[in-house]
DSSP file (Angstrom, degrees, kcal/mol; ACC not computed):
  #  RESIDUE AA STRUCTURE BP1 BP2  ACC     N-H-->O    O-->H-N    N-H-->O    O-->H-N    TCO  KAPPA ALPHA  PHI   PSI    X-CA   Y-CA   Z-CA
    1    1 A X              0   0    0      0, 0.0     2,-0.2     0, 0.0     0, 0.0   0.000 360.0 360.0 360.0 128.7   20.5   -7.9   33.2
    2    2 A X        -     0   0    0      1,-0.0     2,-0.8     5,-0.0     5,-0.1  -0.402 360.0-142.9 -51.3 130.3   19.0  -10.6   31.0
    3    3 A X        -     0   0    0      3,-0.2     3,-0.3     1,-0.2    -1,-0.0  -0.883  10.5-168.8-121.2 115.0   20.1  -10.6   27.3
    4    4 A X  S >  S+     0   0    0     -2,-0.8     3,-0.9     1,-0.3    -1,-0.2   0.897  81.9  61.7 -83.8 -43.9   17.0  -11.5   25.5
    5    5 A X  T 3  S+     0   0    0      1,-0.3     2,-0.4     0, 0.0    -1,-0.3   0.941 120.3  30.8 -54.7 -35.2   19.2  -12.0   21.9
    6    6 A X  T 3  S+     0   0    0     -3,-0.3     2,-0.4     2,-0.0    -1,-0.3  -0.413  85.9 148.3-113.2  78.9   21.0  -14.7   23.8
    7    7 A X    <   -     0   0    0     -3,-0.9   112,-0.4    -2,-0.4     2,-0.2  -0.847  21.7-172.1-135.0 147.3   19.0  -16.3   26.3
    8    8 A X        -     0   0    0     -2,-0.4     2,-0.3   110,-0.1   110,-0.2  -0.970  12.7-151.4-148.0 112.7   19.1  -20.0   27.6
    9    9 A X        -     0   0    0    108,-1.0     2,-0.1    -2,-0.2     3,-0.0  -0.609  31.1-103.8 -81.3 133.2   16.5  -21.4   29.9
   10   10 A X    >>  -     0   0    0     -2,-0.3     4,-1.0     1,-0.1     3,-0.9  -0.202  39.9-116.1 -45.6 143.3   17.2  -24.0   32.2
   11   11 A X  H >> S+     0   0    0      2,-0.2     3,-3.4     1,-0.2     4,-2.5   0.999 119.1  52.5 -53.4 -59.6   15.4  -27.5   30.4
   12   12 A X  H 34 S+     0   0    0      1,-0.3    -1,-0.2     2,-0.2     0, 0.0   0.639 112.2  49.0 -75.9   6.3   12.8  -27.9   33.3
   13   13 A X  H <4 S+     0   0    0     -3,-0.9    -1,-0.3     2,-0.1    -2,-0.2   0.522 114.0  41.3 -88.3 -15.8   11.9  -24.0   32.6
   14   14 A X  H X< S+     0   0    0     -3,-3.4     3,-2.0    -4,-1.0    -2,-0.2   0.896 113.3  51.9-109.2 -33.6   11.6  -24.4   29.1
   15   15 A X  T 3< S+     0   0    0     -4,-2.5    -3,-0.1     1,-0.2    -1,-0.1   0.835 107.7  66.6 -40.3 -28.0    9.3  -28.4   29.5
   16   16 A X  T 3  S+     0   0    0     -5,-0.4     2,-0.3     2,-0.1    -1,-0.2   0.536  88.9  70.0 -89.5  13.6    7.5  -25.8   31.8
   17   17 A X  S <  S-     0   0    0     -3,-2.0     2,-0.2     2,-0.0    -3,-0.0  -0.824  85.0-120.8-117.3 152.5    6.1  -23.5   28.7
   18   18 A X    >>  -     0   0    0     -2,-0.3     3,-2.9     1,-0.1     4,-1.4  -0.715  20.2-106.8-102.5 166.0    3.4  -25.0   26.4
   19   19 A X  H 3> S+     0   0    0      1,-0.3     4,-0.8     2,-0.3    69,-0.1   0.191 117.2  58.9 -69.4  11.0    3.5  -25.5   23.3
   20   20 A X  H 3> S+     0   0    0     -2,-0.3     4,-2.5     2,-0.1    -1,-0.3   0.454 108.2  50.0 -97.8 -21.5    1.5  -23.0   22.3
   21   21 A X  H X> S+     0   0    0     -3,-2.9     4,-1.4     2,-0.2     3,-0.5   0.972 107.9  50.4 -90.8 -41.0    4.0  -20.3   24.0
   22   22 A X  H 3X S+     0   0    0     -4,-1.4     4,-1.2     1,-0.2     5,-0.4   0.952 112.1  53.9 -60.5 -56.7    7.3  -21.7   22.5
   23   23 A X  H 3X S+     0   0    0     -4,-0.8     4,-2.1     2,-0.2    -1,-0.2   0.736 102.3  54.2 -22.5 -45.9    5.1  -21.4   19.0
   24   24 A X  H XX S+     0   0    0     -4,-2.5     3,-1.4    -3,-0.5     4,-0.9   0.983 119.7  33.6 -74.8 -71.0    4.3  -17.7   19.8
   25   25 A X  H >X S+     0   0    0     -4,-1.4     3,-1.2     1,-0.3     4,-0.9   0.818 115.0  55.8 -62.9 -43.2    8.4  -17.2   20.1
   26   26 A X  H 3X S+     0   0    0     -4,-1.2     4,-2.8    83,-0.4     3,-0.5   0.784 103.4  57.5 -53.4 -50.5    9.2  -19.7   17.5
   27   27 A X  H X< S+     0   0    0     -4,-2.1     3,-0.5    -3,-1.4    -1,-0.3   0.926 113.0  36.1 -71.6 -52.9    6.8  -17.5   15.2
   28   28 A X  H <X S+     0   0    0     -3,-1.2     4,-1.1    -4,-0.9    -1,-0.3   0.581 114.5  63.1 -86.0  -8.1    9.1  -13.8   15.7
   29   29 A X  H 3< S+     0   0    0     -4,-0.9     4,-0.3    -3,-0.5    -1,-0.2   0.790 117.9  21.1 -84.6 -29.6   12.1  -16.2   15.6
   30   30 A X  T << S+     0   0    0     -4,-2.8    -2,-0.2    -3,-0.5    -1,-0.2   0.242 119.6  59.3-111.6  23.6   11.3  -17.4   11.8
   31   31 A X  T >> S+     0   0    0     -5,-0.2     4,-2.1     3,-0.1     3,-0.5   0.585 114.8  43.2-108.3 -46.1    9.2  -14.2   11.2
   32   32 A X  H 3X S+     0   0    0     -4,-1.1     4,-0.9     1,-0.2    -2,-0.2   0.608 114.0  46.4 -49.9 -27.1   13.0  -12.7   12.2
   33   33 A X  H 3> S+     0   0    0     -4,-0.3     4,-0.9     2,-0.2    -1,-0.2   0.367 109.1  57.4-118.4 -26.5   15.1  -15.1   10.2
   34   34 A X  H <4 S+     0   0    0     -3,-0.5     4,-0.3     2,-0.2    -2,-0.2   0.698 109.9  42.6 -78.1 -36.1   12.7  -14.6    7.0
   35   35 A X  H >X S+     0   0    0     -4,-2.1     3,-5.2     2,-0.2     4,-1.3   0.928 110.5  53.5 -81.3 -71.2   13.3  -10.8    6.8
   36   36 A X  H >X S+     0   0    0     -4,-0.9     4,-3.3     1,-0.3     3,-0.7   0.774 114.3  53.1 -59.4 -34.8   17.1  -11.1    7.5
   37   37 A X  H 3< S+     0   0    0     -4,-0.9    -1,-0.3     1,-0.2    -2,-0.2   0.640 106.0  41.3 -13.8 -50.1   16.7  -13.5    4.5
   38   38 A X  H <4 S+     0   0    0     -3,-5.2     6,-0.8    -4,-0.3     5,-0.4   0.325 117.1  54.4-118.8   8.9   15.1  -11.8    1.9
   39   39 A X  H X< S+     0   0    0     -4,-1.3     3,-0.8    -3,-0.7    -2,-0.2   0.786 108.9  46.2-112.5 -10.8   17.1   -8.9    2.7
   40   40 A X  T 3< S+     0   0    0     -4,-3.3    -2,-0.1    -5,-0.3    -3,-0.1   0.636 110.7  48.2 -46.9 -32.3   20.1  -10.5    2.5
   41   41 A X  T 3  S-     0   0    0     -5,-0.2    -1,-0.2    -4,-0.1    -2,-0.1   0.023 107.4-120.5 -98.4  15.5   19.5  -12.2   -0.6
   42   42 A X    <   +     0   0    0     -3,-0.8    -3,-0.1     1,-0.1     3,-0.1   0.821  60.6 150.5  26.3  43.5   18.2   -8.9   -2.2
   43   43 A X        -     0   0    0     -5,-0.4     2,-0.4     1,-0.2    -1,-0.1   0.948  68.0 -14.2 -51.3 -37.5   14.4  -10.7   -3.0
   44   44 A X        -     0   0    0     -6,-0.8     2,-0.3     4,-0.1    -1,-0.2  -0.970  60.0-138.1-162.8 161.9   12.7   -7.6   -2.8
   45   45 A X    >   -     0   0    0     -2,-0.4     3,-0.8    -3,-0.1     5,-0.1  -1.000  67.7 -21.8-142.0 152.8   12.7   -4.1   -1.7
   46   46 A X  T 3> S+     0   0    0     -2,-0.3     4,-1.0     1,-0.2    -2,-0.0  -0.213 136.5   2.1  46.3-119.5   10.0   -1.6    0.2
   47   47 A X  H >> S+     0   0    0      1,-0.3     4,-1.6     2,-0.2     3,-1.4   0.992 132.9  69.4 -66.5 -34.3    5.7   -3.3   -0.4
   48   48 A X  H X> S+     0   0    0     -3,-0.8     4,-1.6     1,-0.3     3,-1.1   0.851 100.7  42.7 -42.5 -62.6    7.9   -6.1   -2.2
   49   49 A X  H 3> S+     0   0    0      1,-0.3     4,-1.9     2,-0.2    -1,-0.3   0.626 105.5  49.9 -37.9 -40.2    9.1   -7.0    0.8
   50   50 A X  H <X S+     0   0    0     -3,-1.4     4,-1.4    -4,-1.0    -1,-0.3   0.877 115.5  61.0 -69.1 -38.9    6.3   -7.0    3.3
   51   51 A X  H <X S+     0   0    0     -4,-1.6     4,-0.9    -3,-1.1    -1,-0.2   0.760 110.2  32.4 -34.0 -51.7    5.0   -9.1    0.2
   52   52 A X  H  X S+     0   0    0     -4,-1.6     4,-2.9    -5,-0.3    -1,-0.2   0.702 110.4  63.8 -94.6 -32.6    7.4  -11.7    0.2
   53   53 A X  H  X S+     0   0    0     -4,-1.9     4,-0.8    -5,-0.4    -2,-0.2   0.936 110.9  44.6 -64.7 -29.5    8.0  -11.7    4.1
   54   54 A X  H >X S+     0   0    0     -4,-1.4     4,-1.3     1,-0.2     3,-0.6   0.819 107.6  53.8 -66.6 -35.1    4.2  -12.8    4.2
   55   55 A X  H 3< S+     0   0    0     -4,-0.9    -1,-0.2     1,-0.2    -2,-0.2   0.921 112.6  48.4 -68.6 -65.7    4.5  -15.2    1.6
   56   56 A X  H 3< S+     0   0    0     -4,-2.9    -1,-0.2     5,-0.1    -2,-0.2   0.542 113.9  38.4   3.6 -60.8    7.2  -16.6    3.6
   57   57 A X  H << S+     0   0    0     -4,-0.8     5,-0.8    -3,-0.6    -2,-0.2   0.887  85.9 125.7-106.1 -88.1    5.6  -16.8    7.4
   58   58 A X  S  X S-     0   0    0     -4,-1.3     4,-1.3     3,-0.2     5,-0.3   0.907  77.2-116.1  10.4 104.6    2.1  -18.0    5.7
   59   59 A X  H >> S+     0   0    0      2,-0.2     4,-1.8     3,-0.1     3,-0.9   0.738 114.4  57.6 -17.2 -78.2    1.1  -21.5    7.6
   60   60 A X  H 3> S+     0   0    0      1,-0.3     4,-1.0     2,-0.2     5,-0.4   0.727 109.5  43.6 -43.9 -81.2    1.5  -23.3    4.0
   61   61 A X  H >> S+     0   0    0      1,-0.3     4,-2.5     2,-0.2     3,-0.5   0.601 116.2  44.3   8.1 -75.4    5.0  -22.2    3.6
   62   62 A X  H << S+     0   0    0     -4,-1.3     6,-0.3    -3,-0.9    -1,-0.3   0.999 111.8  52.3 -34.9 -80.7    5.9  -22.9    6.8
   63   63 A X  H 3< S+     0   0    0     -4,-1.8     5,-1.1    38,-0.4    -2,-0.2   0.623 114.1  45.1 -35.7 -26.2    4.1  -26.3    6.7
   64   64 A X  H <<        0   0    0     -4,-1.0     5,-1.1    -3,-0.5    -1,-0.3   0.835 360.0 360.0-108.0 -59.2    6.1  -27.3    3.2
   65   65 A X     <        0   0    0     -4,-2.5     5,-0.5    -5,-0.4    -2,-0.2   0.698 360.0 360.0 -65.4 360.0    9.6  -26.1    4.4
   66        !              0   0    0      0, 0.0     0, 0.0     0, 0.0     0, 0.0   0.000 360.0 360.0 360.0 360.0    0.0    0.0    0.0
   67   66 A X    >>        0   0    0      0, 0.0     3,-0.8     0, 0.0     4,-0.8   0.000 360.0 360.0 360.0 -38.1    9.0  -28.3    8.2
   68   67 A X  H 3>  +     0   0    0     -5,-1.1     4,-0.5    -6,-0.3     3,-0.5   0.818 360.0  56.1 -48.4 -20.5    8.8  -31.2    5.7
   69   68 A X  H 34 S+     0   0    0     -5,-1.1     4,-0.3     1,-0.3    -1,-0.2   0.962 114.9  37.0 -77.5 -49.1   12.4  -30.5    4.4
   70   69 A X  H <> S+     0   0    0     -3,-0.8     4,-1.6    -5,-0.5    -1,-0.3   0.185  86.3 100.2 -82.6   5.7   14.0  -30.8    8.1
   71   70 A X  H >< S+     0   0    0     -4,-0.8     3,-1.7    -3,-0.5    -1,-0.2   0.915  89.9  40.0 -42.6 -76.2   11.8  -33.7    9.5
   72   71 A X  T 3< S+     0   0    0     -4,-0.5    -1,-0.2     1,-0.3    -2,-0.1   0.779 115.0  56.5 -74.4 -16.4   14.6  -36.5    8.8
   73   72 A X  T 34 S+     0   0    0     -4,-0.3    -1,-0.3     2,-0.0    -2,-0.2   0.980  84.8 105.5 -67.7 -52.0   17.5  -33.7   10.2
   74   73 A X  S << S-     0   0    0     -3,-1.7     2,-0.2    -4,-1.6     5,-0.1   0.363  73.0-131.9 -49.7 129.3   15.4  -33.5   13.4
   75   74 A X        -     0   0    0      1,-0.1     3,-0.3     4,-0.0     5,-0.2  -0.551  38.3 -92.9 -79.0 176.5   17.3  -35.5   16.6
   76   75 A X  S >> S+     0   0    0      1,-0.3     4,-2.7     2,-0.2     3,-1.4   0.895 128.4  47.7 -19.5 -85.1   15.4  -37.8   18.6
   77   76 A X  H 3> S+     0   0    0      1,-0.3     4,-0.7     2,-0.2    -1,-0.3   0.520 113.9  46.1 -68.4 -11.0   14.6  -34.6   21.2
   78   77 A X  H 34 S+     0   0    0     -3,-0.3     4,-0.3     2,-0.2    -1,-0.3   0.186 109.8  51.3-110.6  13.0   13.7  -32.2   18.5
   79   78 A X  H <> S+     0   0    0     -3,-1.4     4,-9.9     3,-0.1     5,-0.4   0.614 109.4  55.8 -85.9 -44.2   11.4  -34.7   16.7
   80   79 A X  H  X S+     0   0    0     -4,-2.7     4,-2.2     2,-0.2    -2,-0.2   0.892 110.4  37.1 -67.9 -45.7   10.0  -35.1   19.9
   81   80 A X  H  X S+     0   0    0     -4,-0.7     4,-2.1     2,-0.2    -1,-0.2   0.960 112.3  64.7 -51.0 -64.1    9.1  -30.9   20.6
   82   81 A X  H  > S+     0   0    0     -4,-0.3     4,-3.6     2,-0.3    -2,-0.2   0.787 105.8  38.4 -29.7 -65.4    8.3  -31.0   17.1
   83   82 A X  H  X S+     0   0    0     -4,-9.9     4,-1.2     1,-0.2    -1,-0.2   0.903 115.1  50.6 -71.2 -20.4    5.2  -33.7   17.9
   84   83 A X  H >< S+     0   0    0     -4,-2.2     3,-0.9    -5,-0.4     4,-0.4   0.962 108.7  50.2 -73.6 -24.5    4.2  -32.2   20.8
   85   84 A X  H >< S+     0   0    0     -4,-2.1     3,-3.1    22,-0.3    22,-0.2   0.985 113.3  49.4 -63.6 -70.3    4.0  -28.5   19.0
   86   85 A X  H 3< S+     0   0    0     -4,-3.6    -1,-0.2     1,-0.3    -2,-0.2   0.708 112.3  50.2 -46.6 -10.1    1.7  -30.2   16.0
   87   86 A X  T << S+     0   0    0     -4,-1.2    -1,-0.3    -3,-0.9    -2,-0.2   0.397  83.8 116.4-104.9   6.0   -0.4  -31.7   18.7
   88   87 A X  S <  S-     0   0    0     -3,-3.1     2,-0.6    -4,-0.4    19,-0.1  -0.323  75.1-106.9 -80.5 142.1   -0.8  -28.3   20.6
   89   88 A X        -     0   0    0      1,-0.0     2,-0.6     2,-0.0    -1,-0.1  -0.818  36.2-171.4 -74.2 112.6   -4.7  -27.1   20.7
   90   89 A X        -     0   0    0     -2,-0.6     3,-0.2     1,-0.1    13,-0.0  -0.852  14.5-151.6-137.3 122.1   -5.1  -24.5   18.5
   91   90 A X  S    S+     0   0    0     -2,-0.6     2,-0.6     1,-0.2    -1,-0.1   0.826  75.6  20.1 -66.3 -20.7   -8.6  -22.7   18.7
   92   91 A X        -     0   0    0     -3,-0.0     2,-0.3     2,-0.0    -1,-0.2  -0.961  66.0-143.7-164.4 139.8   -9.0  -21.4   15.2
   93   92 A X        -     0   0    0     -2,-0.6     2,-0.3    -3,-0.2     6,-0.1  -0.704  31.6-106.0 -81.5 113.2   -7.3  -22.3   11.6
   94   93 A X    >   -     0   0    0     -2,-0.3     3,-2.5     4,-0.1     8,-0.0  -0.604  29.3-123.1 -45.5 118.0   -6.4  -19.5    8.7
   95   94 A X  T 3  S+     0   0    0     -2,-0.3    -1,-0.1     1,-0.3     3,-0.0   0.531 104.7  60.4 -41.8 -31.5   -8.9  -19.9    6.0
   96   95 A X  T 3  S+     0   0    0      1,-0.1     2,-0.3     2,-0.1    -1,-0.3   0.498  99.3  65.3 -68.9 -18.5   -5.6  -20.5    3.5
   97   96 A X  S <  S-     0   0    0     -3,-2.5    -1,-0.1     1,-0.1   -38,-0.1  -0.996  80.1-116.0-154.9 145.5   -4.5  -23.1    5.0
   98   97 A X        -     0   0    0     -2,-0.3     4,-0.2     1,-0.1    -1,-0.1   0.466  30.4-116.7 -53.1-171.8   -5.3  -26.8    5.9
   99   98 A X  S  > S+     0   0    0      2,-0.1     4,-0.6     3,-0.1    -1,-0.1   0.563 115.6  58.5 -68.5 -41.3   -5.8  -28.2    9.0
  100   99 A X  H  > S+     0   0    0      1,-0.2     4,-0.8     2,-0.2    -3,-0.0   0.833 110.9  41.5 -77.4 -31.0   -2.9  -30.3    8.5
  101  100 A X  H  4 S+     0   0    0      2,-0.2   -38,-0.4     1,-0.2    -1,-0.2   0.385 106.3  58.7 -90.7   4.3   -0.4  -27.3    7.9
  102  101 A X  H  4 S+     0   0    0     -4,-0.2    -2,-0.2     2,-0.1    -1,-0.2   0.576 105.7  47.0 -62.6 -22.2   -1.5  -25.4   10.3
  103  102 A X  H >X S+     0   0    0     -4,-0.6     4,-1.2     2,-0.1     3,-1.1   0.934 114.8  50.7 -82.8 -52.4   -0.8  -28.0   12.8
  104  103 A X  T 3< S+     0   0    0     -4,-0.8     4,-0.2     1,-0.3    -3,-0.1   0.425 107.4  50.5 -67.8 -15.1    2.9  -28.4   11.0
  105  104 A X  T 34 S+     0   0    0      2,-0.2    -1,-0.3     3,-0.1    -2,-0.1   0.068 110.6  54.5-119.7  22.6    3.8  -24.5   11.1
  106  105 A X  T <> S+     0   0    0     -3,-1.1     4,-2.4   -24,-0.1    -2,-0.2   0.395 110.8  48.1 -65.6 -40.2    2.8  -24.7   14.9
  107  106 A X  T  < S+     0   0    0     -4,-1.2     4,-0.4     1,-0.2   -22,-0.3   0.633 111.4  43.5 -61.0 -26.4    5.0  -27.2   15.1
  108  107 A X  T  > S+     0   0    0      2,-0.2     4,-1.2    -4,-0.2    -1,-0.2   0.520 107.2  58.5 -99.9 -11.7    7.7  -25.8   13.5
  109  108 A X  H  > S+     0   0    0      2,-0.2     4,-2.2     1,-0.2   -83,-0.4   0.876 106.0  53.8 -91.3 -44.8    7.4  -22.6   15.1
  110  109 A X  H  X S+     0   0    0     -4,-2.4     4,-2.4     2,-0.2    -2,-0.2   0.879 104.3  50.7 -65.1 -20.3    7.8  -24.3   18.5
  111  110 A X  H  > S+     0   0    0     -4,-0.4     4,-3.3     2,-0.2     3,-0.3   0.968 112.6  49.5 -63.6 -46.6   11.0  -26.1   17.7
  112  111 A X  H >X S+     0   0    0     -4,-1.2     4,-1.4     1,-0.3     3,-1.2   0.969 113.1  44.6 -64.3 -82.2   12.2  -22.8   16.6
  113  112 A X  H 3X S+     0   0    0     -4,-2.2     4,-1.6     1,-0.3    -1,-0.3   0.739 116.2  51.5 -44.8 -41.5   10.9  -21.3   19.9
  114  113 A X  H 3X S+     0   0    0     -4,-2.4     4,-0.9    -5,-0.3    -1,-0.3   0.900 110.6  45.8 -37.2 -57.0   12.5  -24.4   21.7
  115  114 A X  H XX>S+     0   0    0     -4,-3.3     3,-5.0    -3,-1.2     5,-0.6   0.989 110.7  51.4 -62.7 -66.5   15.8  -24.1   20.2
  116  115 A X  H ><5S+     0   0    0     -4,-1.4     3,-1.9     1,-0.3    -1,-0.2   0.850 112.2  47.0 -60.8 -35.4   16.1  -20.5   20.7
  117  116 A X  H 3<5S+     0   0    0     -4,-1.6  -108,-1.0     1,-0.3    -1,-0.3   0.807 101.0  61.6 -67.9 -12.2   15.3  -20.9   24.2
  118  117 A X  H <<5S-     0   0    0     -3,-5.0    -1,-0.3    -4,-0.9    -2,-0.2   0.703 118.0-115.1 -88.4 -17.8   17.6  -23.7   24.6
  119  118 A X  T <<5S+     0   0    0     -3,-1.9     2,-0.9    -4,-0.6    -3,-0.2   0.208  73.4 139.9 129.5  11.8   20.4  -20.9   23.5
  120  119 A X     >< +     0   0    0     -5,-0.6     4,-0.8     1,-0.2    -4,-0.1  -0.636   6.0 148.6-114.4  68.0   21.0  -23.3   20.1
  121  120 A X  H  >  +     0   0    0     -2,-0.9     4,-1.8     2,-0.2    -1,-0.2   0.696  65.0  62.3 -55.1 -43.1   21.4  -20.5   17.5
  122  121 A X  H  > S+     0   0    0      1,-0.2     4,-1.6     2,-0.2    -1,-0.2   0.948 110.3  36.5 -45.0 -68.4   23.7  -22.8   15.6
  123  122 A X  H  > S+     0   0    0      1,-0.2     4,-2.1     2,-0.2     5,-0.4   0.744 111.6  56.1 -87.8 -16.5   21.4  -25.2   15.0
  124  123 A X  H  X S+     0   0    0     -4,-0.8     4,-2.9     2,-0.2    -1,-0.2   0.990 116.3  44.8 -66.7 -36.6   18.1  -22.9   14.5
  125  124 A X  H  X S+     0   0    0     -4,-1.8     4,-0.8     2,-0.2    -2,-0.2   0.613 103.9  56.2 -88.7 -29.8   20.1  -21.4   11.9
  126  125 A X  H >X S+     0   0    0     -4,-1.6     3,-1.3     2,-0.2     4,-1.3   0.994 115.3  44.0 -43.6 -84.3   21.6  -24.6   10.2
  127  126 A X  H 3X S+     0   0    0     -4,-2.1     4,-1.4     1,-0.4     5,-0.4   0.951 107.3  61.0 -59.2 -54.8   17.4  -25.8    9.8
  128  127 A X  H 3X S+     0   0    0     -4,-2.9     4,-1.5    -5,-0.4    -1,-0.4   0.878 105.6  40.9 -45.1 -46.0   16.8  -22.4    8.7
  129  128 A X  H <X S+     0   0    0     -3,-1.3     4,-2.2    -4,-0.8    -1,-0.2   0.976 117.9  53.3 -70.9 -46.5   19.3  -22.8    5.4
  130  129 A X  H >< S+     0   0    0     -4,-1.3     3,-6.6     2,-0.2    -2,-0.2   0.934 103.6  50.9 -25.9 -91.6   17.9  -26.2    5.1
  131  130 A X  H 3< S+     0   0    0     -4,-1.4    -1,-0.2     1,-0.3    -2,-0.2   0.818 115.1  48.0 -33.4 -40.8   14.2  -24.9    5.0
  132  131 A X  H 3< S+     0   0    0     -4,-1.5    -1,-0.3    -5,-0.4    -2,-0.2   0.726  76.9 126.3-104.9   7.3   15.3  -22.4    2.2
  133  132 A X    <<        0   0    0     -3,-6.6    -3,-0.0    -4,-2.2   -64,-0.0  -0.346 360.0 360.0 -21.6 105.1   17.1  -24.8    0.1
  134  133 A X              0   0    0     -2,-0.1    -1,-0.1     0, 0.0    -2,-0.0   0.542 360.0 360.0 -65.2 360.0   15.7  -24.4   -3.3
């Protein structure tokens, strides 16, 4: 039996997903990482929350916190990183730019990379970065 909390794809299984599918896990992996966040950190409780988780996952957000972990990024996660922002993405949130929408795609596919890659340690390392005040 697979165990989907820890699961590790071979490299030439995980080159074989595009970057719009590591984005889609990347996106429940920091939609996941945001709630255990703000409930850790007692931000909010009951609509507060769903409030704050949105505020959170919201492209600009995203787009402002990859900036904080560019220069951490190796070599091989710079590299997922451009191909994610370069990913074709048929239609843009009305809140947010073209240019951070491209950058919270990006970032949600390193996320989705890492996890797949089984590198919990390190998603979780950018993730305390990103929410450095």
């Amino acid at each position: 039996m697979e165990n989907y909390f820890d699961l590790r794809l071979p490299q030439d299984e995980i080159q074989a997903i595009s970057s719009i599918g590591l984005a889609h896990l990347g996106d429940a992996v920091y939609e996941l990482l945001a709630r255990a966040w703000l409930c850790s950190h007692g931000k909010a409780t009951g609509k507060g929350l769903h409030r704050a988780t949105v505020e959170l996952v919201r492209a600009e957000s995203q787009s402002a916190r990859a900036e904080k972990i560019l220069p951490l990024l190796t070599e091989e996660e710079a590299a997922v990183f451009r191909r994610g922002r370069n990913a074709h993405v048929n239609s843009i949130p009305h809140s947010a730019s073209r240019g951070e929408y491209l950058r919270a795609t990006a970032l949600e596919s390193l996320l989705g990379y890492l996890y797949l890659k089984g590198e919990n340690q390190r998603i979780n390392e950018l993730f305390c970065r990103m929410m450095e005040e």
